[in-house]
N, C-alpha and C positions, 0 to 999 in steps of 0.2 A: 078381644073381640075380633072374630073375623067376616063380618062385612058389615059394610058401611051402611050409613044413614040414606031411608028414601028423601031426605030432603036435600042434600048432595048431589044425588043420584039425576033429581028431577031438576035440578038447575041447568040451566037452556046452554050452556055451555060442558055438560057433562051430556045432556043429551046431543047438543052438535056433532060432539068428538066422539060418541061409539055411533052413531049415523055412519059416521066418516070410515071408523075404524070398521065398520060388521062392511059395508059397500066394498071395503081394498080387500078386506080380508072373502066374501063371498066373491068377487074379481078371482082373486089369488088362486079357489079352490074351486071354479069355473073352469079356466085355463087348465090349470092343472088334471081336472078328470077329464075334459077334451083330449090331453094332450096322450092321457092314458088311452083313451078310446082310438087315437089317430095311430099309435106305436099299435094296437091291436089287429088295428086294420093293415097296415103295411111290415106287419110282423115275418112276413116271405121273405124281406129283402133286407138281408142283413147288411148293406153299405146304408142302409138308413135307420134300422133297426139292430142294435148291439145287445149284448147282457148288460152293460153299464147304461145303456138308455134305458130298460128295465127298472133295474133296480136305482136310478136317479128317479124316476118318474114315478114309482112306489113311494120312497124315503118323501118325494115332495108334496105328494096328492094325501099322505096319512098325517104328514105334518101339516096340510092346510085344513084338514077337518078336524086336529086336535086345536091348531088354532082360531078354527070359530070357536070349538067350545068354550074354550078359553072365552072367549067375547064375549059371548053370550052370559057366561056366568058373571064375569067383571062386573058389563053391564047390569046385573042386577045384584052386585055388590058385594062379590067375593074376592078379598085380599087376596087369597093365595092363587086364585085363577087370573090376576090382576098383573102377579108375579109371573106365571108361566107364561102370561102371554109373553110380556116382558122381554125374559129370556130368549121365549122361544123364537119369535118373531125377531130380534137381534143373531142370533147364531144362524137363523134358518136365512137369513142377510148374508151372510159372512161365508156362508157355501155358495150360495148363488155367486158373490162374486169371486170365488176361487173358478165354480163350475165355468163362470163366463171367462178368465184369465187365462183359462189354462190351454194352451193351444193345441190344436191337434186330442184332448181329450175325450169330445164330444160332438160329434156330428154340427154343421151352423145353426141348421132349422134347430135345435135343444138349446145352444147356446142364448140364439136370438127369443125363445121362449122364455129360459132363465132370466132374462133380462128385465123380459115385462116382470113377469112374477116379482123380481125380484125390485122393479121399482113400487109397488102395490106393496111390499115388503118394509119400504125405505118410508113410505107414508107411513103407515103402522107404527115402525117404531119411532118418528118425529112427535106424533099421536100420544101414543103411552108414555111418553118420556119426558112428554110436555108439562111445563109448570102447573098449568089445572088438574090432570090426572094425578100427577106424583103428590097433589098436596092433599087430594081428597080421598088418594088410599094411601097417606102416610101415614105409620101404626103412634098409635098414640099410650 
């Protein structure tokens, strides 16, 4: 079987927790196509604008609309997009915090971007990882 029961689904605490989750996660890919639109506009001035702020701000703005899907789908009871979020929303963590550690890699203003992103990130996967969610897309 790959998704779950509407009766699962409709439990006030299955519904709290992708409330919560679709909110960080449409936050996540807010910021993110702003930040796309902002690199657009100051695209002239390459001490603010780099090719690695480019393709950083690509790589995160395609991963936070493949992570609503993800929600979206979960949310109406798809294991395996249950999974991907998962995944993806934990790795897409784990760059953020290389992106923020690494000194001198990335302009502050991206840094300090990464950061939110990547606390809306840290919700998500607290979220999905949480004993409610793990038990009611556990495969049976």
């Amino acid at each position: 079987m790959t998704t779950i029961s509407a009766q699962g689904l409709e439990h006030p605490r299955s519904r709290s927790a992708f409330r919560l989750v679709r909110g960080l996660v449409g936050g996540y890919l807010g910021l993110s196509v702003l930040t796309l639109v902002g690199i657009f506009l100051a695209r002239g001035d390459q001490s603010v604008v780099t090719g690695a702020v480019w393709v950083r701000a690509i790589i995160v703005a395609v991963s936070a609309v493949l992570t609503l899907s993800f929600v979206l789908r979960a949310a109406r009871g798809s294991r395996r997009a249950f999974l991907r979020l998962r995944i993806v929303s934990a790795v897409m963590l784990v760059a953020i915090v290389v992106v923020v550690a690494l000194p001198g890699a990335f302009p502050v203003w991206l840094r300090i971007e990464q950061g939110v992103c990547g606390l809306a990130l840290l919700g998500v996967v607290l979220v999905v990882n949480g004993r409610h969610l793990r038990a009611l897309f556990a495969g049976k």
